[in-house]
N, C-alpha and C positions, 0 to 999 in steps of 0.2 A: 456481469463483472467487468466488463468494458468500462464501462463510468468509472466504476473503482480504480484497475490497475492501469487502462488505457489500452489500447491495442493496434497493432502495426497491420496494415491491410495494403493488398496490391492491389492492381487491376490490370487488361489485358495481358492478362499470361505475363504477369510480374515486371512488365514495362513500367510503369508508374507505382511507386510506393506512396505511401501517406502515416502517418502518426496519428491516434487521436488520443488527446492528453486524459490521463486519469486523474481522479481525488486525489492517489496518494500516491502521486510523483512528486509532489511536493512537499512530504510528509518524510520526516526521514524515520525507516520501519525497516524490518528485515521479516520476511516471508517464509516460516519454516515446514510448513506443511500446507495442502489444500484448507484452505478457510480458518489457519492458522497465523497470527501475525504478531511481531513484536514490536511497539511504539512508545514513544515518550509518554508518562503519566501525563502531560501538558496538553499532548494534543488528540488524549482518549476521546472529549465532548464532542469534537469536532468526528472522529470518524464513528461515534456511535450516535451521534446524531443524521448524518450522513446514510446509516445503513438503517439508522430506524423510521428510515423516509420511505424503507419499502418494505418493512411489517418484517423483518426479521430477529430471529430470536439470537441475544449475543451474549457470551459468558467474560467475562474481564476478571483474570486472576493478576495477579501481581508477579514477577519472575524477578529471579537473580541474573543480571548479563555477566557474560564472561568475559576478558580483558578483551578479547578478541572480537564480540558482539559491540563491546562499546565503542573500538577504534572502526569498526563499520558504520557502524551510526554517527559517529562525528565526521566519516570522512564524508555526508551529506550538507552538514553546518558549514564547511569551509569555500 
């Protein structure tokens, strides 16, 4: 899942930090459960093509956002 969300790593005993970018840092989504995600119908192709690069099985339902889901989501747009 590294590739996916990216992941923050040190090294000697937390002296040097590092980032390493994920898919969907750039992807404005909100994260609600383990292997649970919310994302623009727009840029479903891109992350199910993405996870179908490594033979995984994916379900894509459609959800209502709440006032509150969408002002999170757009505060990635800006």
């Amino acid at each position: 899942m590294q590739k996916f969300y990216g992941q923050d790593s040190t090294s000697w005993n937390g002296k040097y930090r590092h980032h390493r970018h994920g898919f969907m840092e750039d992807i404005p989504h909100r994260k609600l459960l383990r292997g649970v995600i919310i994302l623009k119908r727009e840029d479903r192709e891109k992350v199910l093509d993405f996870l179908g690069s490594y033979s995984l099985t994916c379900y894509v339902r459609e959800v209502k956002l709440t006032p509150d889901d969408e002002d999170k989501l757009r505060q990635f747009q800006d």
